[in-house]
VEXRO-956586 format. One record per residue (C-alpha): residue in three letters; x, y, z. Coordinates in steps of 0.25 Angstrom, whole numbers, padded with zeros to 4 digits, always signed. Example, Ala and Ser with C-alpha at 12.3 -4.5 7.8 and 13.67 -1.06 7.14 Angstrom:
BEGIN
ala+0049-0018+0031/ser+0055-0004+0029/
END
This chain:
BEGIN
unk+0058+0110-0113/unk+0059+0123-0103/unk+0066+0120-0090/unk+0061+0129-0078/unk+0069+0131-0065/unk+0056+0132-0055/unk+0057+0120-0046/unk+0045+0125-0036/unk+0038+0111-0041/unk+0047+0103-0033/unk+0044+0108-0022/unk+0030+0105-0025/unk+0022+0093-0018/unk+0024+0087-0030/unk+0039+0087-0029/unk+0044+0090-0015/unk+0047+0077-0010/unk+0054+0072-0023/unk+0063+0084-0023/unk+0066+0083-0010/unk+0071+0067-0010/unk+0079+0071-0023/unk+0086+0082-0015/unk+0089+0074-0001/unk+0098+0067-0008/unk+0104+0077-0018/unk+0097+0075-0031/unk+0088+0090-0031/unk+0096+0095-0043/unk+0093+0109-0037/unk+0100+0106-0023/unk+0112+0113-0021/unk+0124+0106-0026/unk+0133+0104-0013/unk+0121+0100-0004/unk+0118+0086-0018/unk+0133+0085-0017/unk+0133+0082-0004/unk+0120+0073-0003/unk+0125+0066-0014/unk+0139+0061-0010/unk+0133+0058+0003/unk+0122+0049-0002/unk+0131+0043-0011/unk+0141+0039-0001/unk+0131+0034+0009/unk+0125+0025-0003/unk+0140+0020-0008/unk+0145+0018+0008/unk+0134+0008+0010/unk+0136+0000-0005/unk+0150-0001-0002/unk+0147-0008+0012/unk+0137-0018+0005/unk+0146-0020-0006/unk+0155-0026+0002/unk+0147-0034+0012/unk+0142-0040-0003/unk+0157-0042-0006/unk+0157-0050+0007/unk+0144-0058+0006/unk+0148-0064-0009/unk+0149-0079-0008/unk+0142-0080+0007/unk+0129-0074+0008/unk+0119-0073-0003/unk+0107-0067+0003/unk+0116-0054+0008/unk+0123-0053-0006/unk+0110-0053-0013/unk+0104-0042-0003/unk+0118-0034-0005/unk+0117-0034-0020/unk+0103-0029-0018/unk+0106-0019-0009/unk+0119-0014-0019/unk+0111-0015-0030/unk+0099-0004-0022/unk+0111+0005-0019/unk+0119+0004-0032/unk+0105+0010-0038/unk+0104+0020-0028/unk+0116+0025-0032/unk+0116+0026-0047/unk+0102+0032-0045/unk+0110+0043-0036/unk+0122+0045-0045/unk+0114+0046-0058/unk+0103+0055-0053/unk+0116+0064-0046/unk+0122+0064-0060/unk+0109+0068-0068/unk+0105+0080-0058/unk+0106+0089-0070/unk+0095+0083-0077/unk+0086+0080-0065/unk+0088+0094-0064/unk+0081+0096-0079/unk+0072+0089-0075/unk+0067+0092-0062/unk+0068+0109-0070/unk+0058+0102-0081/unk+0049+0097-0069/unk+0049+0112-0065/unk+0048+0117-0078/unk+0035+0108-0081/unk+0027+0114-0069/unk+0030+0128-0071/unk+0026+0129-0086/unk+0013+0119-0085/unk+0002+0127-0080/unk-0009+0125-0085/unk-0018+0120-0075/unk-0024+0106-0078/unk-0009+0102-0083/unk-0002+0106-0069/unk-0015+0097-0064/unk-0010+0088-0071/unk+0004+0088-0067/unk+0001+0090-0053/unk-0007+0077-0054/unk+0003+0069-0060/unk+0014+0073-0051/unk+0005+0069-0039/unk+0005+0055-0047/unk+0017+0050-0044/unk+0018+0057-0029/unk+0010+0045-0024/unk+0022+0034-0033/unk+0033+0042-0026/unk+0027+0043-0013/unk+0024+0027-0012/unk+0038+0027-0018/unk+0045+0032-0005/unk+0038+0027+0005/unk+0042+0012-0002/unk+0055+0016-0003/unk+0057+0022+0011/unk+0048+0011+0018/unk+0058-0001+0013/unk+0070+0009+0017/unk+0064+0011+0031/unk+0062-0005+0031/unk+0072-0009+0025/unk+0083-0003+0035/unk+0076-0004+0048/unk+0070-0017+0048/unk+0083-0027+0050/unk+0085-0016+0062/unk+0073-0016+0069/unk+0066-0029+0067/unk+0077-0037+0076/unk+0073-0026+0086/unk+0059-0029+0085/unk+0060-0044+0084/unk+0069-0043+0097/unk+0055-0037+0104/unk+0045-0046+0096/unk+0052-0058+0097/unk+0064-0057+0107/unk+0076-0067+0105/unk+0088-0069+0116/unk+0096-0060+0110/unk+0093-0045+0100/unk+0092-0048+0085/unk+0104-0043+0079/unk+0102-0030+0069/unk+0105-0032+0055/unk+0106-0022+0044/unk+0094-0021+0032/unk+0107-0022+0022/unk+0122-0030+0021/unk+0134-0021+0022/unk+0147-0023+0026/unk+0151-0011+0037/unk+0164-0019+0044/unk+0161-0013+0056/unk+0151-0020+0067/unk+0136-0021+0061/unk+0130-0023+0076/unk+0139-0012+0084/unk+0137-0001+0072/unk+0122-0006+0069/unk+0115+0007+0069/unk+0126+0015+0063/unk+0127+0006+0051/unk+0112+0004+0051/unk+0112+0019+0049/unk+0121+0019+0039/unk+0112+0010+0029/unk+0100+0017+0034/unk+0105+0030+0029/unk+0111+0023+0016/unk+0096+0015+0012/unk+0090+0029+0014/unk+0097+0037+0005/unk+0098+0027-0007/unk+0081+0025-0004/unk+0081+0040-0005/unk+0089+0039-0017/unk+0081+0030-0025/unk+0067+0036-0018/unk+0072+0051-0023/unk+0075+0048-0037/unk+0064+0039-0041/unk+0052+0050-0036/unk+0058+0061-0044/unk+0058+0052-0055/unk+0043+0049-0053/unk+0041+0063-0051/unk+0048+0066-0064/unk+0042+0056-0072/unk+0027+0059-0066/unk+0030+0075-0070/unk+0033+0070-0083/unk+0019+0061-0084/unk+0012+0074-0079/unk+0019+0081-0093/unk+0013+0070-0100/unk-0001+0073-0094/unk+0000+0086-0096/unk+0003+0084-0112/unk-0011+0073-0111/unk-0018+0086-0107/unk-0013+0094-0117/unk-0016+0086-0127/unk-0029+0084-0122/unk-0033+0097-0122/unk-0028+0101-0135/unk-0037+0090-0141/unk-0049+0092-0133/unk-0058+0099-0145/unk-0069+0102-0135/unk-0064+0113-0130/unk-0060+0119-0142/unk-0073+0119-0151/unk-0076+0135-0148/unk-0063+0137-0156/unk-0062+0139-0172/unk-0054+0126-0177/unk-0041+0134-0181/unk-0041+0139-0166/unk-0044+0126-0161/unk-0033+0118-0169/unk-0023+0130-0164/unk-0028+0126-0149/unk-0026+0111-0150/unk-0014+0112-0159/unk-0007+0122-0147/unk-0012+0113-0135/unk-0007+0101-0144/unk+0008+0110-0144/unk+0007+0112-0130/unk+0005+0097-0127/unk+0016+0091-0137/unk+0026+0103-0130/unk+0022+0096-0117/unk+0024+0082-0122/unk+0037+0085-0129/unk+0042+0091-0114/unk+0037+0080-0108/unk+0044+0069-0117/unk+0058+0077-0114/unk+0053+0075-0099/unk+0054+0061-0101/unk+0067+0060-0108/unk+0073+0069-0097/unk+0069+0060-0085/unk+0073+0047-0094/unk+0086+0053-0096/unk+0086+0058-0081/unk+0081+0044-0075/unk+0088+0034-0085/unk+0100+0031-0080/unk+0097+0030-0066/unk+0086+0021-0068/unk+0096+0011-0078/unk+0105+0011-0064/unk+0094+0007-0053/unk+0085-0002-0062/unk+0093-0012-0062/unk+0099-0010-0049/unk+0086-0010-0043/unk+0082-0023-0052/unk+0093-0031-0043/unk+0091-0025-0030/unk+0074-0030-0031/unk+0079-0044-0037/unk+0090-0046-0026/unk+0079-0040-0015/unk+0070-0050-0019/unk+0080-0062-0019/unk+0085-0059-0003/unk+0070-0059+0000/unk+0068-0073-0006/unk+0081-0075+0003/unk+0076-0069+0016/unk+0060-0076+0015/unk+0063-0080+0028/unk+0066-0066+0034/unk+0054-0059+0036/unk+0064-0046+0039/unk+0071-0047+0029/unk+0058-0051+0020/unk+0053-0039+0025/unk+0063-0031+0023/unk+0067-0034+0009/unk+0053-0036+0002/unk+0050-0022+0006/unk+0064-0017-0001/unk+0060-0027-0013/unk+0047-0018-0014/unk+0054-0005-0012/unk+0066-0008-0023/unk+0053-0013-0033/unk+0045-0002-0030/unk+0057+0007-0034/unk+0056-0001-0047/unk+0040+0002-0049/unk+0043+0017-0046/unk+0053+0020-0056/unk+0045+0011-0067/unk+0032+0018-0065/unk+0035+0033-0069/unk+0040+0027-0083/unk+0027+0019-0084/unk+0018+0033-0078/unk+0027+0042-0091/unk+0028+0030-0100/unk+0011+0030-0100/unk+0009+0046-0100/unk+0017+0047-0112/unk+0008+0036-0120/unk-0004+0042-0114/unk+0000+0055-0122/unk+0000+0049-0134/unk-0015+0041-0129/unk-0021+0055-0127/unk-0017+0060-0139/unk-0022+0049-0148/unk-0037+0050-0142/unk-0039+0065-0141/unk-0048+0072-0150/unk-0035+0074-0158/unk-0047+0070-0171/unk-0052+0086-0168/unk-0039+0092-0171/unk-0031+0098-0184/unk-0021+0089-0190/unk-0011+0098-0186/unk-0015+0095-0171/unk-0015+0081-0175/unk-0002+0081-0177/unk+0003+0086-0166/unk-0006+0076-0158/unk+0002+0064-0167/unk+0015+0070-0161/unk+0011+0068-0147/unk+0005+0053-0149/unk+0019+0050-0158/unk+0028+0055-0146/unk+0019+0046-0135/unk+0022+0034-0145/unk+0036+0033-0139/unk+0031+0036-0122/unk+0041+0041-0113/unk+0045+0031-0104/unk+0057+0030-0093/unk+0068+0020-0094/unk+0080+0016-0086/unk+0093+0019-0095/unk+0083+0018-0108/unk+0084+0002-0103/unk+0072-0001-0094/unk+0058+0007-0096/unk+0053+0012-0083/unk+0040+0007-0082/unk+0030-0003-0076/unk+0032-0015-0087/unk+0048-0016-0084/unk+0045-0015-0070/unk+0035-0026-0070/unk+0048-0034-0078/unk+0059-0029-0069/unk+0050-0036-0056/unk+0047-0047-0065/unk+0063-0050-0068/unk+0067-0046-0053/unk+0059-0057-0049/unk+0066-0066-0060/unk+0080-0062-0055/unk+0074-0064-0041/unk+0070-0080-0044/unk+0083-0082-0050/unk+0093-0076-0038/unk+0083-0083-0027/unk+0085-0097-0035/unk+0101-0095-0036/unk+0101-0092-0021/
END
């Protein structure tokens, strides 16, 4: 597989803003190595300075209060997740690397004209996932972290009482200093903190998507080519040796691609594996223990408010990372459909064989998984919410 050093694409309007959140926050393997080493301690320490505080406000609140344990272990959980997705992703940079040169590669040396439509077209596919993605994500950190500070201020103009609402944090911490006097310099503090860890997870999972959609677009592309190289109606001008050499060449051409494509896969499952094995189950706890200080706080529309909107934004995050495994798993199994109902009747055995090749390989489709443990796809997500919900009855009957 040739490995080209153009990286023009991502500056394209196909990858600018994905490259750009990678690189904010250190990950552009191509930035210089000073300025990621300086972003990356920093965003590391900022994320450790506020674990430790909750840690030990969790240390504190064992054996007295229930409700905040719970939200704290959710809370540890989100940024225990946040952390191996940085630190794994940090220690993998030289096969992010490869791979974002195989992206580049990919664009440079497809040129035909109908297959860079075709990429195009299903790079611009999963723009709309990503896009809905991030304003999700940011909508519930924007919430999330202001509401506990300005609804007492509204409530104290829409319903005034004798004396101002007190201001309370959107997350327990333990600072030892005084929470009213140094409000808005601790408030700051876990602002800055939730928007890094957001950016975290948000900047990693779209270049995954884009990755994985890249590699669905490959798949297309060796659809076409098979298509083509079947396709007899264009052919019947040509004497039959020319012909069988045409389809037997285009048939060449589409198994290189397909073989290509197949090592794409391995690469991003390879790439993605281990930092999915760490946050799948961490993110599993923090939407069963979300969903267990909602039952608690039914009576709080804030904190109702608050917290269903996180709920959705930490499932959501689940439904993101499952659909581009389900998006490769079905291109790779369409492949193999293609195949089986093309004209492949019209051809000489020897293309014939080369098309039972293609369909043999699809028999095994490419698919995603979290340290070769959970498959990324739509089914085990349907399972995971299914179970979370389980795990949810059983905590809120204990309480």
């Amino acid at each position: 597989m040739s490995v080209r050093k153009d990286m023009h694409v991502f500056e394209s309007q196909y990858y600018r803003i994905y490259k750009n959140s990678v690189k904010i926050i250190g990950l552009w393997p191509y930035e210089n190595i000073q300025i990621k080493r300086v972003i990356r301690i920093s965003i590391i320490l900022l994320l450790i300075s506020l674990v430790i505080l909750q840690a030990i406000r969790l240390y504190e609140e064992l054996g007295r209060d229930l409700d905040i344990v719970l939200e704290l272990i959710a809370s540890l959980s989100y940024f225990a997740g946040c952390l191996s997705k940085y630190i794994t992703t940090i220690r993998a940079q030289s096969a992010f690397r490869f791979l974002y040169d195989l992206i580049a590669g990919h664009w440079q040396i497809i040129t035909d004209i109908k297959e860079r439509e075709i990429l195009e077209e299903s790079t611009r596919q999963s723009q709309t996932l990503c896009l809905s993605y991030m304003v999700a994500a940011y909508s519930a950190l924007v919430v999330y972290s202001t509401m506990p500070a300005i609804a007492p201020a509204v409530l104290d103009i829409v319903i005034p009482l004798n004396e101002s609402r007190k201001k309370t944090f959107p997350y327990y911490a333990e600072y030892f200093i005084d929470d009213e006097a140094y409000y808005y310099q601790l408030m700051g503090h876990g602002t800055i903190v939730f928007t890094v860890s957001v950016m975290v997870y948000v900047s990693i999972d779209t270049m995954y998507a884009c990755c994985a959609q890249h590699l669905c677009g490959l798949f297309s592309i060796v659809e076409y080519r098979l298509q083509e190289a079947l396709r007899t109606d264009d052919k019947l001008h040509l004497e039959p040796p020319e012909r069988d050499k045409l389809t037997h060449k285009k048939l060449h051409e589409a198994i290189i691609l397909h073989k290509d494509s197949i090592e794409f896969a391995f690469l991003i499952e390879n790439t993605y594996a281990l930092c999915f094995l760490l946050v799948m189950g961490l993110n599993l706890t923090v939407i069963v223990f979300t969903a267990v200080v909602i039952i608690i706080n039914l009576g709080d529309m804030k904190q109702m408010i608050r917290l269903t909107l996180l709920f959705g934004a930490f499932s959501f995050h689940l439904f993101f990372n499952c659909v581009p495994g389900q998006k490769v798993h079905d291109k790779s199994i369409s492949i193999m459909n293609s195949a089986y109902f093309s004209e492949w009747y019209n051809v000489s055995l020897k293309s014939r064989k080369l098309i039972k090749f293609v369909m043999h390989r699809s028999l095994n489709p490419c698919q995603f998984t979290a340290g070769g443990l959970f498959v990324m796809n739509m089914e085990n997500f349907g399972s995971i919410m299914k179970s979370s919900m389980s795990y949810v009855t059983v905590i809120a009957s204990i309480r």
